[in-house]
N, C-alpha and C positions, 0 to 999 in steps of 0.2 A: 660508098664510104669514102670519106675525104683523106688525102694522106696528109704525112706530118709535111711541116713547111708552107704550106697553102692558107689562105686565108681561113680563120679561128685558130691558125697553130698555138698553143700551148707554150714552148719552147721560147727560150730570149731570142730577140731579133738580133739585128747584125748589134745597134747602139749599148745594147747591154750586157753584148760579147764581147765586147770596145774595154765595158767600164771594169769586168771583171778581170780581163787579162792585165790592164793598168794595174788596177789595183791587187791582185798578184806578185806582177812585177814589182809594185811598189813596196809590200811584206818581205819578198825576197831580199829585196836592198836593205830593208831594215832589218833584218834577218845574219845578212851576211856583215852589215854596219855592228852589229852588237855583238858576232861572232869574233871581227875584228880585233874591237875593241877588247873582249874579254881576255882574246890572246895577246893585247896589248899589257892590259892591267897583270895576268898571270905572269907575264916576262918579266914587268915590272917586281913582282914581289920574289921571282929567283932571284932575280940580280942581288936585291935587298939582302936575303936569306946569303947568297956565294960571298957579297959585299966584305958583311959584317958578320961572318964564322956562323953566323945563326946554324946554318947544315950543319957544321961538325959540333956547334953545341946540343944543339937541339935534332939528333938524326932521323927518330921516326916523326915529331909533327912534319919535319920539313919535307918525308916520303908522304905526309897521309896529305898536305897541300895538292898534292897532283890530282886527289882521288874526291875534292870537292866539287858541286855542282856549278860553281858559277867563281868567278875573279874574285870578287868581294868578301867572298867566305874565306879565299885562300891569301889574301891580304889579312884578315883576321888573324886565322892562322899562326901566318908568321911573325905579323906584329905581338901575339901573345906569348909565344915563344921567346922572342926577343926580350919583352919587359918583364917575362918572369922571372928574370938576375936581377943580378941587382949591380943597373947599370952606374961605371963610374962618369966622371966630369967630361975627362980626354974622350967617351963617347957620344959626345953630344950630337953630331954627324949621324950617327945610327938614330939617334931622339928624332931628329929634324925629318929623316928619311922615312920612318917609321908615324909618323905624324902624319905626310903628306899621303902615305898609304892609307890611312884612315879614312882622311879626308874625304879620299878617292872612292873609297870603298861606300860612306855615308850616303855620296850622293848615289851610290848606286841602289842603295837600299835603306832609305833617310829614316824608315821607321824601325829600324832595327835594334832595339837596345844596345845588344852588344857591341853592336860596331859603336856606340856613340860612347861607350864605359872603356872601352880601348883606347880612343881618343882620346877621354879624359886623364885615362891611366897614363897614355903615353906625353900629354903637354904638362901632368902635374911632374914629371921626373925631368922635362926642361925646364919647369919654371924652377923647382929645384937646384940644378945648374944654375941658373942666372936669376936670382930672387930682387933684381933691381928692374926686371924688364916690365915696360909699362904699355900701353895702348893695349884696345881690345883682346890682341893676342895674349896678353898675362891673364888673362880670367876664362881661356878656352878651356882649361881642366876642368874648372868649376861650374861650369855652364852643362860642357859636355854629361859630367857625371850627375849633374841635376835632373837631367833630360833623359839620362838611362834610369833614374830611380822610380822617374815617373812614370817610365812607362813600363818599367818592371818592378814596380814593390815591393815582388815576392820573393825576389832573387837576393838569397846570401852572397852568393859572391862578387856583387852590384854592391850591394849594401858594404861588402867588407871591406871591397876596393876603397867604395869614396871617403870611409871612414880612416883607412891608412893614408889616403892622401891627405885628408883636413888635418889630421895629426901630422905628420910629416910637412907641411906648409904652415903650423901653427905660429910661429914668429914673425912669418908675413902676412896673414888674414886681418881685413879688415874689420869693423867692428860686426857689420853686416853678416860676412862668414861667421865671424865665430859664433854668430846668436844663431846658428844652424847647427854646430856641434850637438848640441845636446841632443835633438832629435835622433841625428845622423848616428850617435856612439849608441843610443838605447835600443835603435833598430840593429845595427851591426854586433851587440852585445848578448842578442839572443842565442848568438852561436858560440859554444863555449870555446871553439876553436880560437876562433877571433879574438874574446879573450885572452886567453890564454896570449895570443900572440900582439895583441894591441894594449892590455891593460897598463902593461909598467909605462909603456908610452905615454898613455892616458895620463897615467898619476905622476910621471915625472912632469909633463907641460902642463896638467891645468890642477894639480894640486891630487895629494890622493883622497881627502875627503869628497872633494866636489866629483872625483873621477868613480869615486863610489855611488853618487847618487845615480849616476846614470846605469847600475846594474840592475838587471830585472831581477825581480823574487823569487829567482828558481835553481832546485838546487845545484843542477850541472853549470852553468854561470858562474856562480858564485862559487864552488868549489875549484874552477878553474884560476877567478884570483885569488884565492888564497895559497894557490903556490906563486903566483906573484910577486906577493906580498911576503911570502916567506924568504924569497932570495931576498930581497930587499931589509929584511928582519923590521918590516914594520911594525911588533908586534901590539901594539896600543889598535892598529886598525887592524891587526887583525881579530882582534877580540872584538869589535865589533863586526867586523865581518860573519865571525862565525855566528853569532846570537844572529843574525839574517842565514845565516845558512841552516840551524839548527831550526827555525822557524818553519822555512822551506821545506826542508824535509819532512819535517812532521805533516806538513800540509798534504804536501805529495804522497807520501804512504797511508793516511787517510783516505784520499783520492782513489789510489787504487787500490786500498780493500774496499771500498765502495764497486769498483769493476768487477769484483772477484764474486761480493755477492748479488750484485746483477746477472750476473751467468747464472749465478746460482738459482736465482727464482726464473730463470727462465729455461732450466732441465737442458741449459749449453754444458754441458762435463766438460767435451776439448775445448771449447772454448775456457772454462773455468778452468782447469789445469794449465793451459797459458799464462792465464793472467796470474797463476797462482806463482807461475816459475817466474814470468816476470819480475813480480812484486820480491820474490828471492832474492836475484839476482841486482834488481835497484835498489835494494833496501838491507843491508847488513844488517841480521836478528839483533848484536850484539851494540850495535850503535846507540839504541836507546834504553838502559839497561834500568827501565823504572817503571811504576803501576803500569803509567799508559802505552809505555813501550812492549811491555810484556803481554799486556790484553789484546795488543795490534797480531803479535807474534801466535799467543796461543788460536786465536779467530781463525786466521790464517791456515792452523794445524789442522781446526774444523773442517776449513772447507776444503782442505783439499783433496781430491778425489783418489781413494786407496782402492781403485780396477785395477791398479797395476804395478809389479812386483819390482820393486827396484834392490841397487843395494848399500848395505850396511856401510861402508868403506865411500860411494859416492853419494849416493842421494840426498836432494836436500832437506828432504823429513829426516834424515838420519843427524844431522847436524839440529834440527829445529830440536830432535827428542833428547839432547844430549845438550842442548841447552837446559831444558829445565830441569831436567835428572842432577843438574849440579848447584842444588841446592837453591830452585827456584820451583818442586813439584809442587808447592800452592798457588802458583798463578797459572796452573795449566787444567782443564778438566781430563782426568785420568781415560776415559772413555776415549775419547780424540788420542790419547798418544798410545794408547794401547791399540787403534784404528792401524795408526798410522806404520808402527813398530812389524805390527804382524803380517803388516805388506810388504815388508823387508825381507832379503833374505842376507845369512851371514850375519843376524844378530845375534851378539853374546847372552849368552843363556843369563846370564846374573841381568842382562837391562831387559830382558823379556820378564823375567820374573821380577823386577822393580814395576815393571809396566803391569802387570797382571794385578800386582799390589794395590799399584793407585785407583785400579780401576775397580778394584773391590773383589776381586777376582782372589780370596787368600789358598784357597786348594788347588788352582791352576799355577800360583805363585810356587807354592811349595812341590809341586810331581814338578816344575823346573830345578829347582833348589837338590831335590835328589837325584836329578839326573847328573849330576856335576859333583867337581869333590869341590862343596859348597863351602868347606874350611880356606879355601884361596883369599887371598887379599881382596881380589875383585869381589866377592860377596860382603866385601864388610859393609857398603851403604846399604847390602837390602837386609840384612840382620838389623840393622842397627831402628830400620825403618820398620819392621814386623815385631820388632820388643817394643817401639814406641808406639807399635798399632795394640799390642795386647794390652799395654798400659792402660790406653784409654777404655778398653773393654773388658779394665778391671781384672784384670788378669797377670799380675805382676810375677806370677813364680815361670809360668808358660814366658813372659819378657828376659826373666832372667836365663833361661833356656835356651829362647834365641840367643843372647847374648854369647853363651857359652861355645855356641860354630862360630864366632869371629875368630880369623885365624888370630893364632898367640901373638904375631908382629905387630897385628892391630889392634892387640887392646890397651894401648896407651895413648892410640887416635884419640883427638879432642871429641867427634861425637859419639866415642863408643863410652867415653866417660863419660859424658853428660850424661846420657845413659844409662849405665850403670849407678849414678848416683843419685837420678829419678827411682831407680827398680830399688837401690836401696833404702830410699826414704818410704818407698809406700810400702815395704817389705820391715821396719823398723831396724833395720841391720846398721846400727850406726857406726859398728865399726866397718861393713864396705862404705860405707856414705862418708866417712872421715879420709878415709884413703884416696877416694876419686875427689873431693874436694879439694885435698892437698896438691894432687897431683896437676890440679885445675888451675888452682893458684897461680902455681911454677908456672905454668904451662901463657897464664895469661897477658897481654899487650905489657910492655916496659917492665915485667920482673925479671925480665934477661934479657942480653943482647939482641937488637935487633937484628934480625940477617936480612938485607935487601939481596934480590938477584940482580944482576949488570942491566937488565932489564928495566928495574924499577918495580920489582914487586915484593910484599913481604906475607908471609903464611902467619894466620892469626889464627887462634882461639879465641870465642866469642863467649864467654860465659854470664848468662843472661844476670845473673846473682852478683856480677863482678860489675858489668855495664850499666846495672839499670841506673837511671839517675847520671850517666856518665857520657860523655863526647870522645873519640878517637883524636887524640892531637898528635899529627906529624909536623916535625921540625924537618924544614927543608932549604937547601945551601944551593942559592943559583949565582952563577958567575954571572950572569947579565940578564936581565928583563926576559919571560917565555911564558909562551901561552901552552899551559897542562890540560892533559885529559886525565880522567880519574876514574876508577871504575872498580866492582867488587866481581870475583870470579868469573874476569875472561870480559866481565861485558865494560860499558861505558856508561856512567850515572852523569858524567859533566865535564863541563871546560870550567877552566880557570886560571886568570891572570896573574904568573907569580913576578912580582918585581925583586931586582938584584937585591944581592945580600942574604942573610937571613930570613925566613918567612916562616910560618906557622899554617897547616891546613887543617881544619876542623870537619870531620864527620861524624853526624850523626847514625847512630848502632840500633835504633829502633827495628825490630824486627829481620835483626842478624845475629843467627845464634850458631854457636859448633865451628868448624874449620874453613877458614874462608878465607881470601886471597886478595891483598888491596892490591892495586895497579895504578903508578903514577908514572907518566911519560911526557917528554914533552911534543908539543906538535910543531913547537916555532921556536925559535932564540936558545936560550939557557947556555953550555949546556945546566943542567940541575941533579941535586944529590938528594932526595930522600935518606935522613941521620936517625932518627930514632921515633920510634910511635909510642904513645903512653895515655893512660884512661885521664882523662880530667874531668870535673864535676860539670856540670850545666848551669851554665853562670844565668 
């Protein structure tokens, strides 16, 4: 057997023991060259940091710089720190220093976005200082943060930067930049943040209609300028603003009842009660307080999943069921809120027994009704609702019966009369039917003072024999230009533009009967007076 070393060895000869120790040698120098240097570049950015107060502004980025992997990162660092103020003129020394760290940093790692959006951020707040400075150097911001967007896209806060600087630099850009704004504001605009913080900017330099086109379609955006535009009291845009935001939303809550019965046909439950809370929680029931608003809401009630017992006081089936119970149980199916109600606990016996009602449920309605002393105030909608179900089942002496457990405070409520003078007419008793008429009269829009609450709302009587044929006109007193919302019992039916001075609002009563509550408020400008409401014909 041959040993090692001998001729056939295996092993490198002497010339290739040569080239490995060299080149060794020569990693180590590169090694301890770049080790150098990084302690070069790190001293460089404490100095920086000690220089210009950065440490005692800024006290834990300037501890967590120590604890970065490499110089470049912790030039970042500090540099981001530093421009996160908002540097004055007399600092331009901190701009100049803080630049050259970039720089520095760039070539250390040239494909880095962020170091190149640092840059940018940091040469657009010198050229700011000195907006006359010319040669290549006055367009390094621009350049810089062109080259971070491209090769970060997806980055908001790329996107947000460059967009504060083209606005901020808007009195010097050339024709060239500016025809890059629009892009730049409709990608920066997705984040409602940014709005929020850039829009008035937007619309003070490039006008606020043009500064509106660049809003995306979506509602968190656009909800964001409209308080914008509210300090500003733009209210002509904000009225169009909001017809884009009311659009939006609808879209959106569309969208995600669409999620909700996705889960649904695919036997996801947790998933479906997610998306059910979501859709909650994004979407105020009370926002769209009309056919389609309400069909969105009742679907909603459908699907959501009653495994599990929540309560009366938080949950938000408890809020959905006490939306319709006031005066809206025709756009709901009685089934679903009677689902939803009995998964509760700590509901009031009188809305268990309304619930039992709609759902057809009248003997489980009534062993509730006795359980309770059912002459309370609280039982006066389900009385009033069991005389109006025996009516239809022909049954008017059994309605008038019901009537008579309303407690005695509430039988001068508007729909216990109404009531009582349907049970009279099909009972022939014309002297109650004369009485609850009268009382009806008095009782309806402009036969007596109006009372608004400081709120802006006023309690009406609807009497369907008073209305038909008729429009609600509110006379309304605004000191300046404001955009109103309007809405019947709690909810929102619409905006509208009131211009100063005296104004008039018209609503139609179609299919609003018994005791109900307008709501007018404004959302922008005014302030405004709602002064008196009264029936007028339908011109």
């Amino acid at each position: 057997m041959t040993s090692r070393g001998r001729s056939g060895d295996p092993g490198p000869g002497r010339a290739e023991r040569r080239i490995l120790a060299v080149a060794c040698l020569f990693l180590t120098a590169v090694s301890l060259a770049h080790y150098y240097r990084d302690l070069r570049s790190r001293a460089t950015a404490e100095r920086f940091v000690r220089q210009f107060s950065v440490d005692r502004r800024h006290p834990f980025e300037t501890a967590a710089m120590r604890l970065e992997p490499s110089a470049d990162l912790a030039c970042a660092m500090a540099v981001d720190a530093a421009v996160r103020d908002d540097v004055p003129a007399a600092s331009r020394p901190e701009l100049l220093e803080a630049q050259e760290l970039m720089v520095s940093a760039l070539a250390l790692r040239p494909g880095w976005p962020f170091h190149a959006y640092l840059l940018g951020q940091t040469a657009a707040r010198l050229a700011e200082t000195a907006p006359r400075a010319s040669g290549s150097g006055s367009d390094l911001w621009a350049v810089s943060l062109r080259a971070a967007t491209e090769a970060a896209p997806d980055s908001d806060a790329i996107a947000e930067g460059r967009a504060a600087a083209y606005l901020a630099m808007w009195p010097q850009l050339d024709p060239s930049k500016r025809g890059e704004v629009p892009a730049i504001l409709q990608r920066a605009f997705l984040n409602p943040d940014c709005v929020a913080r850039e829009f008035g900017t937007a619309a003070a330099k490039l006008g606020t209609q043009r500064a509106l086109t660049f809003l995306p379609d979506l509602p968190r955006p656009l909800r964001a300028a409209t308080k914008a535009l509210s300090s500003a009291r733009d209210i002509p845009s904000m009225a169009i603003l909001y017809e884009r935001l009311l659009r939006a939303d609808r879209r959106e809550r569309a969208q995600d009842l669409r999620k909700i019965e996705t889960r649904d046909r695919l036997g996801d439950v947790e998933g479906k009660r997610a998306e059910c809370e979501n859709w909650i929680t994004q979407h105020p029931i009370r926002e769209f307080d009309d056919p389609a608003g309400r069909a969105e809401v009742s679907r909603l009630l459908e699907l959501w999943p009653n495994d599990r017992s929540g309560a009366w006081t938080s949950d938000p089936r408890a809020d959905i069921a006490s939306f319709f119970l006031a005066g809206r149980e025709a756009d709901v199916k009685g089934e679903a809120l009677l689902r939803a109600v009995e998964a509760l606990l700590g509901v009031p016996l009188s809305v268990r027994a309304r619930a039992r009602l709609l759902a057809g449920d009248e003997s489980g309605a009534l062993e509730f009704a006795q359980q309770a002393e059912s002459d309370s105030f609280e039982w006066t909608s389900f009385f009033v609702s069991l005389a109006r179900l025996k009516l239809r089942q022909g049954s008017p002496e059994k309605a008038r019966e019901a009537l008579g457990r309303v407690s005695p405070e509430a039988r001068e409520d508007c729909d216990v009369l109404l009531t009582r003078r349907q049970v009279a007419d099909a009972l022939s008793d014309r002297n109650e039917f004369e009485v609850a008429r009268q009382k009806l009269e008095i009782a309806g829009p402009g036969a007596r003072r109006d009372s608004w609450s400081t709120g802006g709302t006023l309690l009406l009587c609807l009497d369907p024999l008073q209305t038909k044929g008729h429009i609600l006109q509110v006379a309304i007193q605004a000191a300046s230009p404001a955009l109103a919302t309007f809405g019947w019992d709690g909810g929102r039916a619409g905006i509208d533009l009131i211009p100063k001075g005296d104004e008039f609002m018209r609503f139609p009563l179609a299919g609003l009967v018994g005791r109900r509550s307008l709501s007018i408020r404004p959302l922008a400008g005014g302030p405004i007076q709602p002064v008196r409401a009264s029936l007028e014909p339908v011109s």
